[in-house]
C-alpha positions as CSV (number, residue, x, y, z in Angstrom):
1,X,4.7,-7.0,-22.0
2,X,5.4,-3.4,-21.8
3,X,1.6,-2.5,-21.0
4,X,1.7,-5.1,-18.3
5,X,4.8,-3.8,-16.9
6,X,3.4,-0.1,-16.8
7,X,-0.1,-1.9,-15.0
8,X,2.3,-3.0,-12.4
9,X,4.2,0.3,-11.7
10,X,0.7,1.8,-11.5
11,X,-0.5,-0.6,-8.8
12,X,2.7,0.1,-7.0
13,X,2.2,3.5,-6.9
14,X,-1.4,3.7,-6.3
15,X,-1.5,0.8,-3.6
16,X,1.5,2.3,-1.5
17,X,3.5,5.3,-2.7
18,X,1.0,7.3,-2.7
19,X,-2.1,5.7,-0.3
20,X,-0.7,7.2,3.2
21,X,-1.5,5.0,5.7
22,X,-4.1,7.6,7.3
23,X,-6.2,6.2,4.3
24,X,-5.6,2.6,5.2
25,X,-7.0,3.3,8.5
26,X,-10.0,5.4,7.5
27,X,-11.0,2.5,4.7
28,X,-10.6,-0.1,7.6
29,X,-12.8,2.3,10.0
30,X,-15.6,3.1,7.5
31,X,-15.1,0.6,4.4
32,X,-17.2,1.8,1.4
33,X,-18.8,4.8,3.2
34,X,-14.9,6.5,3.4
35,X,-14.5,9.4,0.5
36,X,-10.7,8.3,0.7
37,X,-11.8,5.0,-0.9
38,X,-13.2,6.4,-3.9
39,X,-10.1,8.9,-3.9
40,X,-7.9,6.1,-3.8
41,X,-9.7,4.4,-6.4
42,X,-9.6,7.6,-8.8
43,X,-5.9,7.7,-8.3
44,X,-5.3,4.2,-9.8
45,X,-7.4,5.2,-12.7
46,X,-5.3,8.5,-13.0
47,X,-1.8,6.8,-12.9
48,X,-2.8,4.4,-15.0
49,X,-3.7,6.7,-17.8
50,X,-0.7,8.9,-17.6
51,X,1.6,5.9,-17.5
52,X,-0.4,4.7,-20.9
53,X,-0.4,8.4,-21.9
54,X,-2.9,7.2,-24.4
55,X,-7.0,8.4,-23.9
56,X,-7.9,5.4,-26.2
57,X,-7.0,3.1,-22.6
58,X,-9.5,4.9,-21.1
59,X,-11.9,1.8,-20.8
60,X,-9.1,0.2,-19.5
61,X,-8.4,2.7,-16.4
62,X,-12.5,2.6,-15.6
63,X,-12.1,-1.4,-15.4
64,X,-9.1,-1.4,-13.6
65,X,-10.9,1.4,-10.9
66,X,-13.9,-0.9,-10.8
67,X,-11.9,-4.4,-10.6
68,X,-9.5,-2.8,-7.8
69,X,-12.2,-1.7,-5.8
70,X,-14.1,-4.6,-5.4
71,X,-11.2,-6.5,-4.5
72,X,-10.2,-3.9,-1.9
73,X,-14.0,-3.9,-0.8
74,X,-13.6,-7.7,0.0
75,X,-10.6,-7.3,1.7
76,X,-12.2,-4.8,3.9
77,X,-14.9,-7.1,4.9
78,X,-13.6,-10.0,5.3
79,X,-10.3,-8.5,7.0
80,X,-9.5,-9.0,11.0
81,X,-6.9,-8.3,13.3
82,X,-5.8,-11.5,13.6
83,X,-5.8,-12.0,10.0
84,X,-4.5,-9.1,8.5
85,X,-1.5,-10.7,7.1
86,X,-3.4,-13.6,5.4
87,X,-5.7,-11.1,3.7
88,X,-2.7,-8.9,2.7
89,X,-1.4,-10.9,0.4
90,X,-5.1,-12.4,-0.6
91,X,-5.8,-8.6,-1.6
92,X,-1.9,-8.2,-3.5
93,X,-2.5,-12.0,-5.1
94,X,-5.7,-11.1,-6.6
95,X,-4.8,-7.6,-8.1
96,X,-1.9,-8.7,-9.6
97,X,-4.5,-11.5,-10.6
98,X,-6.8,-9.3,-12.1
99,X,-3.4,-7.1,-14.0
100,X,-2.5,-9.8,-16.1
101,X,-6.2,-10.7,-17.3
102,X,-6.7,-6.3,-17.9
103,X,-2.9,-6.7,-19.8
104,X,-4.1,-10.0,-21.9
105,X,-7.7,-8.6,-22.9
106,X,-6.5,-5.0,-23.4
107,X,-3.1,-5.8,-25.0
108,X,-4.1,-6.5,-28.7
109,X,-5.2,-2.9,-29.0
110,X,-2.6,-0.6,-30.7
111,X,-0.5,2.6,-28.3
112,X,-0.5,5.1,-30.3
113,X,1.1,7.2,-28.6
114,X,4.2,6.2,-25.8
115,X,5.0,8.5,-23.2
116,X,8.4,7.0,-23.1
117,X,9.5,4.3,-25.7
118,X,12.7,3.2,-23.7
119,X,12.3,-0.3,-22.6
120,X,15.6,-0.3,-20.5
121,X,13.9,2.9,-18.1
122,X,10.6,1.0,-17.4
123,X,11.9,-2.1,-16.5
124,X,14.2,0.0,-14.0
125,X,11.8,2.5,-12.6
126,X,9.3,-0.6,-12.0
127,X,12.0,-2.1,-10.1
128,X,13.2,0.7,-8.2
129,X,9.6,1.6,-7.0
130,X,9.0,-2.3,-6.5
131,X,12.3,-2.5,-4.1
132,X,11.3,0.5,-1.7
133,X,8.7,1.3,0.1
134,X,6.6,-2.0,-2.3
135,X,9.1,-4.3,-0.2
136,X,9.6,-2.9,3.2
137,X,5.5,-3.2,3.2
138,X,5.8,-7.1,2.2
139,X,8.7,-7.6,4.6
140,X,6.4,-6.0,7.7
141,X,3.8,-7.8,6.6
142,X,5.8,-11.4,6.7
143,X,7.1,-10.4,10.1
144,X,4.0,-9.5,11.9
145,X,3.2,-12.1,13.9
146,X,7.2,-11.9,15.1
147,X,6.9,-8.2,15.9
148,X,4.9,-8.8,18.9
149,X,7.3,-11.1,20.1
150,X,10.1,-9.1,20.5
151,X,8.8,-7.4,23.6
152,X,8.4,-10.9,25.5
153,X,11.2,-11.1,28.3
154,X,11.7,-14.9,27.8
155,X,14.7,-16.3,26.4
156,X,12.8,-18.7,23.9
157,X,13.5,-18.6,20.3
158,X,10.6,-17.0,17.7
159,X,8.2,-19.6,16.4
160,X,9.3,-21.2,13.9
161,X,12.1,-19.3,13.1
162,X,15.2,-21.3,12.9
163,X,12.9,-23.3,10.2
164,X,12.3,-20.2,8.0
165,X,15.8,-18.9,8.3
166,X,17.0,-22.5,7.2
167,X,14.2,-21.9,4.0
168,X,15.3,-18.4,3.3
169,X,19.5,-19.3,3.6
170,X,18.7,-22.6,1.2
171,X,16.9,-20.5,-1.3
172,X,19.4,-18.1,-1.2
173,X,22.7,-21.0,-1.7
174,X,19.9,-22.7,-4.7
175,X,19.9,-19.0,-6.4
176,X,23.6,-18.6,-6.2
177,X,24.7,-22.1,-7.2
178,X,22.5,-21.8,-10.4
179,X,23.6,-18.6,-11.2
180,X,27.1,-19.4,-10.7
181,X,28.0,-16.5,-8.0
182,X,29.9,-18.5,-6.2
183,X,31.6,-16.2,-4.3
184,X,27.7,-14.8,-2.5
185,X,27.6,-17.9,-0.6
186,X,30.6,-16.8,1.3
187,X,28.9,-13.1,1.8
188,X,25.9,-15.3,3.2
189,X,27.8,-17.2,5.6
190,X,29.6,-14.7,7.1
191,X,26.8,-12.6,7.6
192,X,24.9,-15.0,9.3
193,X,28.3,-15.9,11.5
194,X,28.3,-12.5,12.9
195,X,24.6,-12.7,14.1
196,X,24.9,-15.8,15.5
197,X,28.1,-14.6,17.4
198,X,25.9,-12.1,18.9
199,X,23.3,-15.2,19.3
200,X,25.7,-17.1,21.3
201,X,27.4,-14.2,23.4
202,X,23.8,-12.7,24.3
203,X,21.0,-15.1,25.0
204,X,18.8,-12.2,26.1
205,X,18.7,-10.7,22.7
206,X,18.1,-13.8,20.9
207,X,14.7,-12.9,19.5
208,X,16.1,-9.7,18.3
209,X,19.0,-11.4,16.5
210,X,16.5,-13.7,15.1
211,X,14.3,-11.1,13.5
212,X,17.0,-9.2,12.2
213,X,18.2,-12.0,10.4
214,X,15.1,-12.9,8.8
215,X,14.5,-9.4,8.0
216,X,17.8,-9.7,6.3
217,X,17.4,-12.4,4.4
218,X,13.8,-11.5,2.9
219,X,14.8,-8.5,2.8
220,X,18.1,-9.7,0.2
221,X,16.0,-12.3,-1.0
222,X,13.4,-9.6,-2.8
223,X,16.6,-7.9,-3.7
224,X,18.2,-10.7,-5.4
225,X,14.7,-12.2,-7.1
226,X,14.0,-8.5,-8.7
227,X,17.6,-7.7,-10.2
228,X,17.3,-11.7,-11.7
229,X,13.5,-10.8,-13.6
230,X,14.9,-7.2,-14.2
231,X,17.7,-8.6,-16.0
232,X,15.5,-11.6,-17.6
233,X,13.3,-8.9,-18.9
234,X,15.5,-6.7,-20.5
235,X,17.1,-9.9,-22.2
236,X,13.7,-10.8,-23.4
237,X,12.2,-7.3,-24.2
């Protein structure tokens, strides 16, 4: 589980730490003819093999670079304006996809050597790296098709989004009431009492309000979902 964890970390890194978005936009422009792809590509293989810290992965770093860039070469050809957020998480679905069958052909093979054998600190820094600039890239991604919106001078309501702040609040109540923390459904409610104040009190800005709260909300949603597996994993591992 360990090796798959690293894997993860690694695409993390690779697919938004350290891709600046001046190569997103240069892969878009140019697709496979862009230097940046193959630089990208290299860097995945690279972080991979330090995180392993093992030169008998080695075969596993090349397939990874191989099965990562063909996915991001579908992405870029079948990828739109209009559809950028469907193919987003196409693209995130099958490399994390493609991780787990890397992590269940690879993993019989023996690490000799661990870079760091603490359990507790990869389970943390994967998390950590997951909940900052992982998330705020998912979150922009979920609220696209809002952003737009916000610069309409109507008074309407976002599409559809009392539904998926209704979706998001009863996730959030289900998570709590299983877990017993009673005491967050209060925090939850009162949050969303002082949006909807400003809701009522401003019609104008009720789009704004809107997307803040469903930024919220997604954005304590991943928050809540990551501490939950972090703390299942180190349980487990």
């Amino acid at each position: 589980m360990i090796l798959l964890l690293k894997l993860f970390l690694a695409h993390c890194l690779g697919d938004f730490i350290l891709q600046p978005q001046s190569w997103v936009k240069e892969k878009e422009e140019k697709k496979w003819k862009s230097p940046l792809f193959y630089l990208h590509l290299i860097t995945h293989g690279l972080i991979v093999f330090i995180l392993l810290a093992d030169p008998a992965y080695w075969a596993l770093a090349l397939v990874l670079m191989l099965v990562h860039g063909t996915i991001d070469l579908i992405k870029l050809q079948f990828q739109e304006e209009n559809n950028r957020t469907h193919w987003f998480f196409i693209d995130q679905t099958l490399h994390l996809f493609s991780l787990c069958v890397i992590w269940y052909y690879f993993s019989p093979q023996p690490i000799h050597l661990e870079l760091i054998q603490l359990t507790n600190l990869w389970v943390y820094a994967t998390a950590l790296v997951f909940l900052s600039q992982v998330s705020s890239m998912l979150i922009q991604m979920m609220m696209l098709k809002w952003s737009s919106a916000l610069n309409d001078e109507s008074d309407d309501s976002l599409t559809h989004a009392g539904k998926w702040i209704g979706i998001l609040e009863r996730l959030f109540v289900f998570t709590f009431v299983v877990t017993e923390n009673w005491e967050a459904i209060g925090f939850l409610l009162a949050a969303k009492s002082v949006f909807r104040f400003g809701d009522l009190k401003e019609s104008k800005d009720r789009k704004l309000t809107e997307y803040i709260l469903i930024g919220t909300l997604l954005s304590f949603g991943i928050a809540i979902v990551t501490g939950m597996l972090a703390i299942k994993l180190l349980k487990t591992l």
